[in-house]
N, C-alpha and C positions, 0 to 999 in steps of 0.2 A: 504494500500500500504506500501513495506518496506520505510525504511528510507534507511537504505543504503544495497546496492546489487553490492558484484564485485565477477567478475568469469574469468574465463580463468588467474587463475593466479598462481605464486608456495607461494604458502601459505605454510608457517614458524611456524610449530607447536613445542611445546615443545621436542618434539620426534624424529622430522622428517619433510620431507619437501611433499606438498603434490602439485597434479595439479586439482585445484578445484574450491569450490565457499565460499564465506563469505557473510552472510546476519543475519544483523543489523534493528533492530526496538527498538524507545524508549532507544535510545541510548544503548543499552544492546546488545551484538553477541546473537542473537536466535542460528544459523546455520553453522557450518562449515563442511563441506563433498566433498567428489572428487566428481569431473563433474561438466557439465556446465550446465547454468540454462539461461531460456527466462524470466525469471520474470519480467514485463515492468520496465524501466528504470536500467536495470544490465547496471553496468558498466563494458564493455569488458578491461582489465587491457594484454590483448597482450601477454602475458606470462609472463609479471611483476613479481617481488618477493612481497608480501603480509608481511606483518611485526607487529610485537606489535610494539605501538607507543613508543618512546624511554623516558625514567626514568632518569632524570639526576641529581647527589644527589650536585654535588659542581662547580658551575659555576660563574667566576667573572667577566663574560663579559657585566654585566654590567655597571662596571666600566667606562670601554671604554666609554662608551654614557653619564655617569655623567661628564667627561672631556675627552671632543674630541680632546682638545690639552693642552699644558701645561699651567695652571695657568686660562684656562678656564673652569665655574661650567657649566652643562646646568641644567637646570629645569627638576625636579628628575621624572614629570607623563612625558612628551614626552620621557627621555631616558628610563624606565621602558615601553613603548608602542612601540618603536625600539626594546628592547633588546625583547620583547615578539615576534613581528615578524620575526626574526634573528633566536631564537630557532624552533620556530614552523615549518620553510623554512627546518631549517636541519632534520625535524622528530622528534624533542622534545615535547609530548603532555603533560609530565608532571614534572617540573624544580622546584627544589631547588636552589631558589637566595640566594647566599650564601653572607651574611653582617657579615664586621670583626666587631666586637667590641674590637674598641682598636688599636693600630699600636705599633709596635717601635720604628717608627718618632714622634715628638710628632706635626708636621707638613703635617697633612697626610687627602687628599679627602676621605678615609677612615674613620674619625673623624668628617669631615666636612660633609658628606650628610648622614652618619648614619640612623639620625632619618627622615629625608625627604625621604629617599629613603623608607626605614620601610614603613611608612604614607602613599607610593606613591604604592608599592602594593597590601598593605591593600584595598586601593580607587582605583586600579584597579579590585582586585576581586570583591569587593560588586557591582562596576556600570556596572558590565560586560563585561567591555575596553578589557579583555585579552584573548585571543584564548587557551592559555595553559592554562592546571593547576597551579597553584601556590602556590610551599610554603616557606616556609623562614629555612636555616641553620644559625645558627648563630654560627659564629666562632668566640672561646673568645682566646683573647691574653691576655696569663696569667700574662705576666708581665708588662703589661699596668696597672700604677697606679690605673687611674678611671674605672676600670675594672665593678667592682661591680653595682657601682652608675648608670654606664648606661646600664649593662646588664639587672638590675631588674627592668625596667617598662618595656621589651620585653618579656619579656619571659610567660608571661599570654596569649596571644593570640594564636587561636587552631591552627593556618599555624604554629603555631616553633614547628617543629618535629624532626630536627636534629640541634644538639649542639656539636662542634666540640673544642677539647684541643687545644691547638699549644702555640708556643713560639717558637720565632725568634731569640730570642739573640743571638749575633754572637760568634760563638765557640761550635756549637753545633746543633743536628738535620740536618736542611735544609745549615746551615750555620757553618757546623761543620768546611768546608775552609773559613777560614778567607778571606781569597784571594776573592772567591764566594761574600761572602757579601758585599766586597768592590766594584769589577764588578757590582754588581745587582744596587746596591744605585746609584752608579756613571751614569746611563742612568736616574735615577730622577734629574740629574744636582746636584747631591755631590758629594762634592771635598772634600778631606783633608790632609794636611801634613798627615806625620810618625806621630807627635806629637800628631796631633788633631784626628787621625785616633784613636789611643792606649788609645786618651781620651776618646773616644766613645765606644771604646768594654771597658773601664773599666766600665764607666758610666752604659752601657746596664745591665757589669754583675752585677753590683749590686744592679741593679735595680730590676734583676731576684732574686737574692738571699731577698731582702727585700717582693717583692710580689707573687712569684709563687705560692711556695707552698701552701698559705692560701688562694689565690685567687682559686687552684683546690679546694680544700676543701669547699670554698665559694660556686662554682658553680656546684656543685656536691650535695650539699645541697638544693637545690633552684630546680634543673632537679628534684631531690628526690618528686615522686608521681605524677609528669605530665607525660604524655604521649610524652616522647621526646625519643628518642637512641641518646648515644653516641661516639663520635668517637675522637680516637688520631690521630695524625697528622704527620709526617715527623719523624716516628720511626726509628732510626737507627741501636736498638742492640737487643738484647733479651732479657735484663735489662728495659729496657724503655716499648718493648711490654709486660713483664710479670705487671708491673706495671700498665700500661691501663687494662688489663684484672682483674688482681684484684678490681679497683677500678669502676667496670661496663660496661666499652667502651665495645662494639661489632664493631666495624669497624676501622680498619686499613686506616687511609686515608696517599696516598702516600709512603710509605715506602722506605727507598731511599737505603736499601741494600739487599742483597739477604738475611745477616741473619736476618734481621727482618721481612723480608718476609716468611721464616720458618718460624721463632717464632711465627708470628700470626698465620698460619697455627696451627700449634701446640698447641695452645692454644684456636682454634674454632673463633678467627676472621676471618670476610669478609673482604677482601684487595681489596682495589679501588687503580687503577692508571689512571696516565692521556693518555686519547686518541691521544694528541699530542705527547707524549712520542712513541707511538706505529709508528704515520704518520710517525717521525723526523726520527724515526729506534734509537730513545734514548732519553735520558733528557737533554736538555735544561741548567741542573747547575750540571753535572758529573754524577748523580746519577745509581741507578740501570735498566736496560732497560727492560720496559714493558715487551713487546716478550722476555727475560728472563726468567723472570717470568710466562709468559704463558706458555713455555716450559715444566717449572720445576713444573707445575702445582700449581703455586701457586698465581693465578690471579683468581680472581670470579670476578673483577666487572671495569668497566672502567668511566670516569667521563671525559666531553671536558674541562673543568678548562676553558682556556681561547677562548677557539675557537671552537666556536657550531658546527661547520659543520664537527668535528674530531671524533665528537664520531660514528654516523655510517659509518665513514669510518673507526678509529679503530677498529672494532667491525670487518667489512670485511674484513681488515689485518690479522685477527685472523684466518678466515678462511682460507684466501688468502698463508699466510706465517707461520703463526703457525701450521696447518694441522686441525683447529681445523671443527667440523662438523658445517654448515651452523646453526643450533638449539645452539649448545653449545655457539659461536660465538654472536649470537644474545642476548639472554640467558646476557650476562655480561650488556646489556644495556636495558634491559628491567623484566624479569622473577627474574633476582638476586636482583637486587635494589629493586623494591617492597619486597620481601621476605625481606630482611633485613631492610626494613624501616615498615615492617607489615603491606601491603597495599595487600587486599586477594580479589581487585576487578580490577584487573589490570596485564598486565606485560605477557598475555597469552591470545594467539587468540582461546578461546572457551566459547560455548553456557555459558554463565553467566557472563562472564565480561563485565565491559565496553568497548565500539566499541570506544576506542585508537586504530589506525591503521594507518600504512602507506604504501605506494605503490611506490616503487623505483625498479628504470632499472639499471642494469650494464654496463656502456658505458666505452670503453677502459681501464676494468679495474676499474672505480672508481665507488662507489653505488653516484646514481642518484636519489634524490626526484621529486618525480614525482605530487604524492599529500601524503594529510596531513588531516586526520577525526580526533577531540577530541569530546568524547561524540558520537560519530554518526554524526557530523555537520564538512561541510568539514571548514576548518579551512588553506590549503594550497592548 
C-alpha cells in the first residue's frame, strides 16, 4: 500500500502547474502525473495547490520561545519543541535555526542560551522530538570579542551547514543610520544620553576595528574543508559584496540596497530576503524593498527571519504582486535554497525526492496550510 496518495490537486512543479496526482512510498515521490487516481486511501486535496515543502535557511524565531518576555529564560528543549511546531504549521519541513554566536551587547539571551539551545536541537534530532528537519546556521558576529572561543566547539557537528559573516557595529551595514541603531536597542529597554550614546558607537567601533578582520580570517579558516556554505550578511555596496565573493561567501543574506543587490547578482551570489519584508510591502529599518528587488530580478531566495508563517505567504506575494509565475514564486522557498545549500534530495515534487510536501488553499487571498508531510509522515 502507498504511504502517501493525494490527487485532485494543482500540483506545483518546477515548470509549471499541473491538475493531478502525487504518490509517495518509503518516504520517497515514486509518482507525479495528471489525473486522478482511486488508489485506496488517496487523499482527495479538492483542488488544493500541492507544494515542495518549504526550505528555510535563517530563522530566529526561536528566540521568541527562549524568552517569552523580558528578563525571562524558558528551558531551551520545550522552546526548541514550540518553535519546531510553529514552523512545520507554516509548511517549513526543513529549517535552518539560525544561532548568533556572539552579540554587540555584551548582555544579550543570544550569549546566554547559545550553547543550551545548540545541545537542545542536537537532542531533538537524535530522540526524534522534531517533525522538521533540522539544521543549524551559525551566525558569527565578527566583532564579538569571544568570537573564536565559542564558535570552535560548534562547528564539528554534520547539522552546521550554513555559516553566516555579519557585524553590527553601529555606523554601518544594517546600522549604517545611527539613528536605526539607537531605535532598535531602545525597544531592549536602552536608554542613553548624547554622551553615553557616542560612548557606545565609539566603544563598538573599536571594538570592530580590534576584532573583525582576524576574526573573518579566523572563521574562514576553521569553515576551510567542512562541508559548510557561506554567506555575508547586511551588504550595502558593491565594495562589501565584491569582498564576500572573493573571500568564498555564495549567499547574499539581506542586502539592504538595490546596489548590493546588483553586485551580488553580478558576481553569481544567491540573494535571500526577508518574507516579512515582502508581507510589510518593505523593511522594517528603511532598507531596500523585497518586491524591489523581485522586480529588478534580483531576488532568488526569501527566508521568514522572524515570523514562520511569512514565508509562504511571501512567496505568494510574489506571485500575487510581483507577476511572478506560481513555479518561479515557489521556487525562492523551496527549489532555490536547496540548490544553494547542495541539498539534491529535496526542494522539487518528482519521482526521486523526498515526499516534503505541502497542501495549502487560497482563502481570501492568503495561502492557507492545510496539511504538512516530512519524509512521507504527515507531520501537520
Amino acid at each position: 500500500m502507498n504511504d502517501l496518495a493525494l490527487t485532485n490537486a494543482r500540483i506545483v512543479l518546477d515548470d509549471g502547474v499541473i491538475h493531478g496526482t502525487l504518490i509517495a512510498r518509503n518516504g520517497m515521490i515514486r509518482l507525479v502525473e495528471e489525473g486522478s487516481t482511486q488508489a485506496p486511501g488517496a487523499i482527495d486535496c479538492e483542488g488544493d495547490y500541492v507544494i515542495p515543502g518549504l526550505i528555510e535557511l535563517h530563522t530566529d524565531n526561536l528566540e521568541k520561545h527562549l524568552m517569552p518576555r523580558a528578563g525571562v529564560l524558558w528551558p531551551s528543549i520545550p522552546a526548541v519543541l514550540t518553535h519546531d511546531a510553529q514552523v512545520v504549521a507554516a509548511g517549513i519541513t526543513t529549517v535552518f535555526d539560525a544561532l548568533s554566536v556572539g552579540d554587540v551587547e555584551e548582555e544579550s539571551v543570544r550569549i546566554d542560551t547559545l550553547r543550551s539551545t545548540y545541545d537542545a536541537i542536537l537532542d531533538g534530532q537524535s530522540s526524534g522530538a522534531l517533525r522538521a528537519d533540522h539544521w543549524i546556521h551559525l551566525r558569527c558576529e565578527l566583532a564579538y570579542p569571544r568570537l573564536l572561543e565559542t564558535l570552535e566547539p560548534l562547528m564539528d557537528h554534520g547539522s552546521v551547514r550554513l555559516v553566516s559573516l555579519m557585524d553590527h557595529t553601529p555606523g554601518q551595514r544594517q546600522y549604517r543610520d545611527l539613528a536605526q541603531y539607537r531605535k532598535y536597542y531602545s525597544k531592549n529597554h536602552m536608554s542613553w544620553t548624547e554622551d553615553e550614546f557616542a560612548e557606545v558607537v565609539k566603544r563598538r567601533t573599536e571594538q570592530q576595528a580590534q576584532y573583525s578582520a582576524r576574526h573573518e580570517s579566523a572563521v574562514l579558516a576553521m569553515a576551510h574543508g567542512r562541508d559548510v556554505v557561506l554567506a555575508s550578511h547586511d551588504d550595502t555596496d558593491a565594495r562589501q559584496v565584491e569582498h564576500a565573493q572573493r573571500i568564498g561567501v555564495t549567499i547574499s543574506e539581506f542586502p539592504t540596497t538595490q546596489e548590493a543587490a546588483d553586485a551580488a547578482h553580478a558576481h553569481g551570489l544567491t540573494t535571500i530576503m526577508g518574507a516579512p519584508n515582502v508581507v510589510r510591502g518593505g523593511s522594517h529599518s528603511g532598507n531596500v524593498a523585497a518586491l524591489e528587488l523581485a522586480r529588478t530580478h534580483r531576488l532568488d531566495m526569501l527566508s521568514s527571519d522572524y515570523v514562520p508563517a511569512s514565508l509562504l505567504h511571501g512567496a505568494f506575494l510574489l506571485h500575487a504582486q510581483a507577476g511572478w509565475s506560481m513555479p518561479r514564486a515557489m521556487a525562492t522557498v523551496s527549489r532555490n535554497p536547496a540548490k544553494a545549500l547542495g541539498f539534491d534530495d529535496r526542494g522539487s515534487l518528482k519521482a526521486g525526492m523526498r515526499a516534503d510536501v505541502v497542501r495549502m488553499r487560497e482563502v481570501a487571498g492568503l495561502p492557507i496550510v492545510r496539511n504538512v508531510w516530512v519524509g512521507g509522515q504527515r507531520a501537520f
